[in-house]
C-alpha positions as CSV (number, residue, x, y, z in Angstrom):
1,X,0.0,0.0,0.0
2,X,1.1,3.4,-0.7
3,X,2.2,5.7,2.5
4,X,2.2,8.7,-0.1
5,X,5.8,9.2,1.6
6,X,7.6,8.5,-2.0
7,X,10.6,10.1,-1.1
8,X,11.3,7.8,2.2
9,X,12.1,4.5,1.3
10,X,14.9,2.1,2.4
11,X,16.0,-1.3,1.2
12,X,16.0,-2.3,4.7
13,X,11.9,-2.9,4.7
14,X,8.3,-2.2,2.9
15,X,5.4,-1.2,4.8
16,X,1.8,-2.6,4.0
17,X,-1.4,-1.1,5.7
18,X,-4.4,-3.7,5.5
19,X,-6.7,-1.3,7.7
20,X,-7.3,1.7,9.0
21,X,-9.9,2.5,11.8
22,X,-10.9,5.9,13.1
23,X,-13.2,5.6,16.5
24,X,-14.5,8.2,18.0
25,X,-13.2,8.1,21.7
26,X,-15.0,10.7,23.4
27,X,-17.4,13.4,23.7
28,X,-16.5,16.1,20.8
29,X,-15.8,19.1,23.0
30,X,-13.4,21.7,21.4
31,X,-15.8,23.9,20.3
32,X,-16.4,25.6,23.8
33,X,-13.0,26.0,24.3
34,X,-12.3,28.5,22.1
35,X,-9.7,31.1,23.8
36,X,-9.5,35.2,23.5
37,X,-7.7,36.1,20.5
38,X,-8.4,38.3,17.1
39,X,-9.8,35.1,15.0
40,X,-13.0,35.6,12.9
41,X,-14.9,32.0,12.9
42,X,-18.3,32.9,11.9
43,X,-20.0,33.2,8.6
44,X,-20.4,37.3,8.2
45,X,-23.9,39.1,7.5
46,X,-24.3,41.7,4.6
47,X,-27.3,43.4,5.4
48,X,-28.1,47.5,3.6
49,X,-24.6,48.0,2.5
50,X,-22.9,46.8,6.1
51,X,-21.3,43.7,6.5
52,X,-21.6,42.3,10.2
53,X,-19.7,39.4,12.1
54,X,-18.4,38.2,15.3
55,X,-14.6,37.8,16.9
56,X,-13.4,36.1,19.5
57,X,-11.9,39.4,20.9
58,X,-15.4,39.4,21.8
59,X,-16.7,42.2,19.6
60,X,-19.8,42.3,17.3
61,X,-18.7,44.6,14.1
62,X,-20.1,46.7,11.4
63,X,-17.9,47.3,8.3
64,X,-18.8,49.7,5.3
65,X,-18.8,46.7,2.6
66,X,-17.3,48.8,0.0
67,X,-14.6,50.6,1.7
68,X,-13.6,47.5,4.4
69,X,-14.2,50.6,6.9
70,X,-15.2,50.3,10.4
71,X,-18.9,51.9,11.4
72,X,-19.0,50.8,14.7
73,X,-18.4,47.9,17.5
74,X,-20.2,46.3,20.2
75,X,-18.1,44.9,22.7
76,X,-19.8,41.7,24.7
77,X,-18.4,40.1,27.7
78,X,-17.4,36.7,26.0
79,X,-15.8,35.4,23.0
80,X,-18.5,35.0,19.9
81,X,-17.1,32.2,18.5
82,X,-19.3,30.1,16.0
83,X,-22.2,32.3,16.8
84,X,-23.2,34.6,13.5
85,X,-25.3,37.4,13.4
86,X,-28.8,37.7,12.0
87,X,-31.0,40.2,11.4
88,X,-34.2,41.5,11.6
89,X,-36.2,44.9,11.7
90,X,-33.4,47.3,12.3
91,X,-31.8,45.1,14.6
92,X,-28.7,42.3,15.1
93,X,-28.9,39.5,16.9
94,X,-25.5,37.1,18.4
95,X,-24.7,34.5,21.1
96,X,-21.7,35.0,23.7
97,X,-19.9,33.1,25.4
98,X,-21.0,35.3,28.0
99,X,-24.3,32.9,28.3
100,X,-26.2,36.1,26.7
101,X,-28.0,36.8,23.0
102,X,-27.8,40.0,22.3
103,X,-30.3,42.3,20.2
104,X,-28.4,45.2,19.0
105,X,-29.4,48.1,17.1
106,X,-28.2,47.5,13.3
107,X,-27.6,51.9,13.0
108,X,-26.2,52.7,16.1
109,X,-24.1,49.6,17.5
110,X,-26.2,50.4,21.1
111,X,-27.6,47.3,23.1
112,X,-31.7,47.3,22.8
113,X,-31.8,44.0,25.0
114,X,-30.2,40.7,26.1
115,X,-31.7,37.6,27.0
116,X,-29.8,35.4,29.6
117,X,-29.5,31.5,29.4
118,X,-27.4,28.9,31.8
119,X,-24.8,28.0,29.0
120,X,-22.9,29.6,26.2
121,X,-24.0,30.3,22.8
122,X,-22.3,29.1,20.7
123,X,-24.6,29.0,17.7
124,X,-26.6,31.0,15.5
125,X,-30.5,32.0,15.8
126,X,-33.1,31.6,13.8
127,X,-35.4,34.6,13.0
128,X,-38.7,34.8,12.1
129,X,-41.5,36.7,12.0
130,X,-42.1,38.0,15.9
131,X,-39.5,34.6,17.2
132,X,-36.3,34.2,17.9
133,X,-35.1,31.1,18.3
134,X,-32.0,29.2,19.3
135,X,-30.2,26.9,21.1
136,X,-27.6,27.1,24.3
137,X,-24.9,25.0,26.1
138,X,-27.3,24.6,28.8
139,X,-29.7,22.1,26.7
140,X,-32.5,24.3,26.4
141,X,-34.3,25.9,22.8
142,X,-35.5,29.0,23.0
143,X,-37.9,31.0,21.5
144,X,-38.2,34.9,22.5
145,X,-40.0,37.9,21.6
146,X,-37.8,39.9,18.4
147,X,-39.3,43.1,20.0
148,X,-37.9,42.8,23.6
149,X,-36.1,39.6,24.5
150,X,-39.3,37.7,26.6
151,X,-39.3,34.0,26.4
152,X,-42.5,32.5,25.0
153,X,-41.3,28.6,25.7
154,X,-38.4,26.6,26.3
155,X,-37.4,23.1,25.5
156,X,-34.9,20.7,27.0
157,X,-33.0,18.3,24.8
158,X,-30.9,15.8,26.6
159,X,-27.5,17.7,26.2
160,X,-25.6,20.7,24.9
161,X,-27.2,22.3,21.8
162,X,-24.6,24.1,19.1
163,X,-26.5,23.9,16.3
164,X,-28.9,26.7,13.9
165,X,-32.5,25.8,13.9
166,X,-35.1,26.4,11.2
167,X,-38.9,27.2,11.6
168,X,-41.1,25.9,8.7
169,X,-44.9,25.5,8.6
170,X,-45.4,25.8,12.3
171,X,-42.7,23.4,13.2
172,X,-39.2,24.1,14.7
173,X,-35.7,21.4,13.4
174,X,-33.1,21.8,15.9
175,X,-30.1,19.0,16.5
176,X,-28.7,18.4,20.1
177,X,-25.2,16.8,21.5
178,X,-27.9,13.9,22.5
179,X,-27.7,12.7,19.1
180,X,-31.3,13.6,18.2
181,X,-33.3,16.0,15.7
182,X,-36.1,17.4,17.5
183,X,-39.4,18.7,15.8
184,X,-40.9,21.0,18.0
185,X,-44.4,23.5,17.7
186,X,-43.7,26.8,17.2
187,X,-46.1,28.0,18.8
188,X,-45.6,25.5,22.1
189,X,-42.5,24.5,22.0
190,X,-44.0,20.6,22.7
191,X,-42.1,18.1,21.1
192,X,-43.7,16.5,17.9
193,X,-41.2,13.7,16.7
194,X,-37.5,13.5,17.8
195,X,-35.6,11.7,14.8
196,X,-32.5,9.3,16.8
197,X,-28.5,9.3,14.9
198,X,-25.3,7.9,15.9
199,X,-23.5,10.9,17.0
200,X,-23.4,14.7,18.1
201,X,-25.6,16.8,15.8
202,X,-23.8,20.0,15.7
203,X,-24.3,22.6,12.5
204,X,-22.9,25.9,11.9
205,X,-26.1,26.2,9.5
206,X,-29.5,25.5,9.8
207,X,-31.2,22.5,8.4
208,X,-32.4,22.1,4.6
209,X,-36.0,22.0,4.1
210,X,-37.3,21.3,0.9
211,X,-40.4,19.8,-0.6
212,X,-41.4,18.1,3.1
213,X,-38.2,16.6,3.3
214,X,-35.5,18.1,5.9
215,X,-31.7,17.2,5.5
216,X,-29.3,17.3,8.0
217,X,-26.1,16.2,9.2
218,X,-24.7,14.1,12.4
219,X,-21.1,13.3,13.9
220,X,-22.1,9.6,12.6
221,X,-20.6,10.4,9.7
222,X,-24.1,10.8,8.1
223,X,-26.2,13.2,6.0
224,X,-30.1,12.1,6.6
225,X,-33.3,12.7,4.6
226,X,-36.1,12.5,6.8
227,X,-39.8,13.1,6.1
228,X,-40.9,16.3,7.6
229,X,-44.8,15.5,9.0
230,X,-43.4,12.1,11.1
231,X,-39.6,12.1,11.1
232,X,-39.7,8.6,9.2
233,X,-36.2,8.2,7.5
234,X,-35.8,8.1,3.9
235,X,-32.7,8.1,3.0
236,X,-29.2,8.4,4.6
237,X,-25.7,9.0,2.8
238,X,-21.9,8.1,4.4
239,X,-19.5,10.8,4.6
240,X,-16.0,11.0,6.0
241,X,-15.0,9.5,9.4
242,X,-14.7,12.9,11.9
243,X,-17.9,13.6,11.1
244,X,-20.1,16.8,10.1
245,X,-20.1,19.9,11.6
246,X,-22.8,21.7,8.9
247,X,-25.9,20.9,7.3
248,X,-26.1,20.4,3.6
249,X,-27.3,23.1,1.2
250,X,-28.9,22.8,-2.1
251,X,-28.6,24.5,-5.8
252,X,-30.1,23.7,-9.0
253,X,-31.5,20.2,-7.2
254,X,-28.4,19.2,-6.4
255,X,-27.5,19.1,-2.3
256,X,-24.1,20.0,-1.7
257,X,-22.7,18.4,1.9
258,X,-19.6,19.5,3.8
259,X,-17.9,17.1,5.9
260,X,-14.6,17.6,8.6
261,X,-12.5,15.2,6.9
262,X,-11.7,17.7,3.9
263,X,-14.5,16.7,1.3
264,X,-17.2,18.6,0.0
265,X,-19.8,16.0,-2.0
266,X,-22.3,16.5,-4.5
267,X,-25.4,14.2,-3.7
268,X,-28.8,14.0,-6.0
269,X,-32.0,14.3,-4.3
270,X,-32.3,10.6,-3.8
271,X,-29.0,10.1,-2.0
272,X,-26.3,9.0,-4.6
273,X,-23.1,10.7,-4.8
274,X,-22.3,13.1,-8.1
275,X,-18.7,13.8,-7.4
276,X,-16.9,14.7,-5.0
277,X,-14.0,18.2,-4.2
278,X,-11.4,17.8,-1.2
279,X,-8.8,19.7,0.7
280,X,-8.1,17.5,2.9
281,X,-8.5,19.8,5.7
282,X,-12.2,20.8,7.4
283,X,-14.3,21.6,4.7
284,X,-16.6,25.2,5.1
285,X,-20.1,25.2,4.2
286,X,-20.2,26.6,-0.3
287,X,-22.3,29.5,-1.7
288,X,-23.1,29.6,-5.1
289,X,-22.8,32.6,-7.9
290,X,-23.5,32.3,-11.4
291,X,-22.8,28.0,-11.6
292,X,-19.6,28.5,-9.5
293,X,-19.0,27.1,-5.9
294,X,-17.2,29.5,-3.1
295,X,-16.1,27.2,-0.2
296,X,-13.8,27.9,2.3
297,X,-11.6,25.3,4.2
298,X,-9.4,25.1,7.0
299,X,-6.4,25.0,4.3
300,X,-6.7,28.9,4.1
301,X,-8.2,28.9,1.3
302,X,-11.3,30.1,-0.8
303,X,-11.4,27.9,-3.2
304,X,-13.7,28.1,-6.7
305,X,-15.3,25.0,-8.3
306,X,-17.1,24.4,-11.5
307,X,-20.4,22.5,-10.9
308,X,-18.6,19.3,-12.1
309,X,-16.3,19.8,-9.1
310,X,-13.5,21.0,-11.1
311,X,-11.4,24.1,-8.9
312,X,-10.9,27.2,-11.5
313,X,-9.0,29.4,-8.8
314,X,-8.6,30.1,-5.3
315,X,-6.9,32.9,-2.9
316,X,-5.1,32.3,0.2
317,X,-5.3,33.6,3.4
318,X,-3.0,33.4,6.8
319,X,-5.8,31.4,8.6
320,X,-8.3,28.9,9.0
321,X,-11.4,29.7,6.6
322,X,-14.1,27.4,6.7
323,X,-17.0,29.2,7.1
324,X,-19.6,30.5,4.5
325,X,-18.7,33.2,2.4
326,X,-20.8,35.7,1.4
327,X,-21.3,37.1,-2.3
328,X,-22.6,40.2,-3.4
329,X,-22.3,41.9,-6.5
330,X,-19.1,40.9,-8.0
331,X,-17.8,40.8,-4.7
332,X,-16.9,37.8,-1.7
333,X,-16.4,38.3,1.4
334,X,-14.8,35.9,3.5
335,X,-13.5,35.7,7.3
336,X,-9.9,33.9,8.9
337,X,-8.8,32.9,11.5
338,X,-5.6,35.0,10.9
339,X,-7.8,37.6,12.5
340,X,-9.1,39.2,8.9
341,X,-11.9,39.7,7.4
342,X,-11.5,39.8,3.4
343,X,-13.2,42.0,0.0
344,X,-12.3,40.2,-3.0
345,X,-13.3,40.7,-6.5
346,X,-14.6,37.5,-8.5
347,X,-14.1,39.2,-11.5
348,X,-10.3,40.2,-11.5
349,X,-9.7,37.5,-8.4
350,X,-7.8,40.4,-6.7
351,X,-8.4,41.5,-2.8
352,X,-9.8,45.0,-2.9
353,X,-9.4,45.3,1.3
354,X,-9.4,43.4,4.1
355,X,-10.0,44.2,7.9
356,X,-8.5,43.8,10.7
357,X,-9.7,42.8,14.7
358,X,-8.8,44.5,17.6
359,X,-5.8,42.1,17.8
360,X,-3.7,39.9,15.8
361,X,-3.3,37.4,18.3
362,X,-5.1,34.4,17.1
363,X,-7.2,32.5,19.5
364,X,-6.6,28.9,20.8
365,X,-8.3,26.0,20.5
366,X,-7.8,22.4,20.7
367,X,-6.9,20.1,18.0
368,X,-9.7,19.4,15.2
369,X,-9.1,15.5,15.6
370,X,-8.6,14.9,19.2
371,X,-12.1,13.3,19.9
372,X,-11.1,10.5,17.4
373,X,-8.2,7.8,17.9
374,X,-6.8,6.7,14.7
375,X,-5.9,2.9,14.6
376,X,-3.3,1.1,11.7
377,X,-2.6,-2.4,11.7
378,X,0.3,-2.6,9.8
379,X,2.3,-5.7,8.5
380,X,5.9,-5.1,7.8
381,X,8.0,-7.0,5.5
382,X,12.3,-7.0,6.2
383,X,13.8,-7.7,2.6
384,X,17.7,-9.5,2.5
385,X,17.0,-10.8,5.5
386,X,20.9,-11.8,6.9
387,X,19.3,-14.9,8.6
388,X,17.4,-17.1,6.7
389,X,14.2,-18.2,8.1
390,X,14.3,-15.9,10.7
391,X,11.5,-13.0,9.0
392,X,9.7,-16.0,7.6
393,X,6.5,-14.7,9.3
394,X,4.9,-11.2,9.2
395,X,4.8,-9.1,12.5
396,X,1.6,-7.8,12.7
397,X,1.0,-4.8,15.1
398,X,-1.6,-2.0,15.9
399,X,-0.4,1.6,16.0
400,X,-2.5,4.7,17.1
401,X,-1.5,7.3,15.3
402,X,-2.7,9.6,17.9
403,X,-0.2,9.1,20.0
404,X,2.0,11.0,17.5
405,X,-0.4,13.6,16.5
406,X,0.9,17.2,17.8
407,X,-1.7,19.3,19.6
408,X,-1.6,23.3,17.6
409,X,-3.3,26.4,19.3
410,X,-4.0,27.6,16.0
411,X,-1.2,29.9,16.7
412,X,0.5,31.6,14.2
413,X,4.0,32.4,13.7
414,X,3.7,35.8,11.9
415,X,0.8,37.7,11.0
416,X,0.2,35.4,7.8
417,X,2.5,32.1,8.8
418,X,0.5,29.7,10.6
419,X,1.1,26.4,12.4
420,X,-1.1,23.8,11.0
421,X,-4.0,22.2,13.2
422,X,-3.3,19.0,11.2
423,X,0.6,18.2,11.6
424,X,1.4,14.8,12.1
425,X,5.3,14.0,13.5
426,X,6.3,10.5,13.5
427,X,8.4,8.8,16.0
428,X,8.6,5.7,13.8
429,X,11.7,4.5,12.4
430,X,13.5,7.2,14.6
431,X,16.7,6.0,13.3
432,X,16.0,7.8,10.1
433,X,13.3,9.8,10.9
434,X,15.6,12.8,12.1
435,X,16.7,13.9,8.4
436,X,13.0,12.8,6.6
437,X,10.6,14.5,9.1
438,X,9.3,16.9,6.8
439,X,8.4,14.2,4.6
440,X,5.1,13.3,7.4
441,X,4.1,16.6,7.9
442,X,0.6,17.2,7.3
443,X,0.5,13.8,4.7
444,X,-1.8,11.9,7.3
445,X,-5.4,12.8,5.6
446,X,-3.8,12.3,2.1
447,X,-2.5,8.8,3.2
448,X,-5.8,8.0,4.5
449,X,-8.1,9.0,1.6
450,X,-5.7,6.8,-0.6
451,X,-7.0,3.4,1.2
């Protein structure tokens, strides 16, 4: 089997991999430890001519779209992590990490109200009509009053909730940590049907509803069509193996599903794969312009598809981009973790300006893979043996390569040099490993997808 490694070889051995696992180990976690630090990780709002988004220097901005200038800030007392802003009749809503949502007042940047909860927010709202509603750390949906923050009902799931719900035809779609899709009433907040997956259901974008189907997304490594009146399944579709963190999107009746292992799949309406586009690093969730894909991914990069999955360009930031970027005119905009928020032109492909946070210091967080151990087993082969008989059988042995992997802060080195949340170093073979380490670096999710 290829290792992808070309350049280390010795005539000493030959490597053959015969399996790989990937188990999930533990509750997925990192995203509420997100530390203080300049990083923009939340897909940005372009509402009249301002563009608004969140930081984890704990600010709520407002940037003139065409000039990249500030209008004005509103300062919370947490980080606003995944949490993204939405809007509705004059004002912006965002979570905290502070346990708060905020309704702010889209002109002036002042506070209107804020509605207090028992765990952060860490995920967007849903806004419609008169409701707001959303989900918290503490377990509970929401749904508030637009005009002045009152709660109408409340819902408890059976753990942390860090995903966007929807509200369509009287019913509300929100995922929880418990592994379940809930359909509640609106109006009640009573529970209808509760749909059961493998895993976490955590989405940085609300459900798809289409034509009484709703599509969604689980840490089981599974994107689920489910009938919208009684929550029977109708199809699923396998992703990657470190599951989903978004919910799938749809253009020109194709659904387009992001998934943490680096991929970004085309799937038809009855659940069979098109193609397939990957990075190999987190995939971000794709908006569409004029038959092209924008889709970020935690490789820096925005990159450009074709609708056959073909990439016709891309631009490169100094961070972590996964999140959705948003297109107007002949303009994207798109947010980094390098603490920037960016103004490119589709047409040229040229930055016209980019902003910076109240700090360059990019924020920590812990490693993307580190609720997942990753198992070989490995039979190795010694050629010219000097002994004869004495390598007639193969050793077979299990390696983790967890136990190599190297935890990154998402730190940076320089304002546009960053350390990679991915780099693998490998203590095998450390007799030759000291002058060939480079050659591992970052190769693990390559290696893998060539199994």
């Amino acid at each position: 089997m290829d290792f992808g490694f070309e350049s280390f070889e010795t005539s000493d051995f030959d490597i053959e991999i015969e399996n790989v696992e990937v188990k999930k180990t533990k509750k997925f976690d990192r995203i509420w430890k997100c530390g203080f630090g300049g990083s923009v990780c939340n897909a940005p709002l372009l509402v009249d001519g301002i563009l608004y988004f969140g930081s984890a220097d704990k600010n709520l901005y407002a940037v003139d779209c065409e000039t990249g200038e500030e209008v004005w800030r509103f300062r919370t007392n947490g980080v606003i992590f995944e949490s993204a802003p939405q809007f509705l009749n004059g004002l912006v809503f965002i979570g905290s990490f502070d346990k708060n949502l905020y309704a702010i007042d889209a002109k002036t940047g002042k506070e209107v109200w804020r509605f207090r909860t028992n765990g952060e927010i860490n995920s967007s709202c849903f806004v419609k009509g008169n409701t707001i509603y959303f989900g918290s750390r503490d377990g509970y949906v929401y749904a508030l009053k637009t005009s002045n923050g009152e709660l109408i009902w409340k819902f408890r799931t059976g753990d942390e909730i860090c995903s966007i719900p929807i509200e369509s035809e009287g019913k509300v779609f929100i995922g929880s940590f418990d592994g379940n899709l809930y359909c509640l009433d609106s109006k009640t907040g009573n529970e209808i049907w509760r749909f059961p997956t493998g895993g976490e259901i955590y989405s940085v974008n609300p459900p798809l509803v289409h034509r009484g189907v709703i599509y969604f997304a689980s840490f089981d490594n599974h994107v689920y069509a489910v009938n919208v009146s009684n929550g029977d399944e109708i199809w699923r579709f396998r992703t990657g193996k470190y599951g989903c963190d978004a919910s799938p999107v749809f253009y020109r009746n194709v659904i387009y599903q992001s998934s943490r292992d680096g991929t970004l799949f085309a799937i038809s309406t009855d659940g069979k794969e098109m193609w397939r586009f990957s990075t190999y690093e987190v995939m971000g969730v794709p908006n569409f312009k004029d038959d092209k894909i924008y889709v970020g991914s935690c490789d820096g990069n925005l990159h450009v598809i074709d609708m056959n999955g073909n990439e016709i360009w891309r631009f490169k930031t100094g961070g972590y981009t996964p999140k959705r970027p948003v297109i107007w005119n002949n303009r994207v905009y798109i947010v980094s973790w390098d603490c920037h928020v960016y103004c490119l032109d589709i047409e040229v492909r040229e930055e016209i300006w980019r902003f910076a946070t109240s700090t360059l210091q990019q924020s920590y967080i812990p490693p993307t893979y580190g609720a997942w151990k990753i198992e070989i087993k490995k039979e190795m082969h010694v050629e010219d043996a000097p002994e004869e008989g004495k390598y007639k059988k193969k050793k077979e042995e299990t390696v983790s390569l967890s136990d190599y992997h190297i935890e990154s802060e998402y730190s940076s080195e320089s304002e546009y040099k960053r350390k990679s949340d991915y780099d693998v170093q490998w203590v095998m073979f450390e007799d030759v490993l000291t002058s060939n380490l480079h050659i591992f670096q970052g190769n693990f999710l390559r290696f893998e997808r060539r199994l």
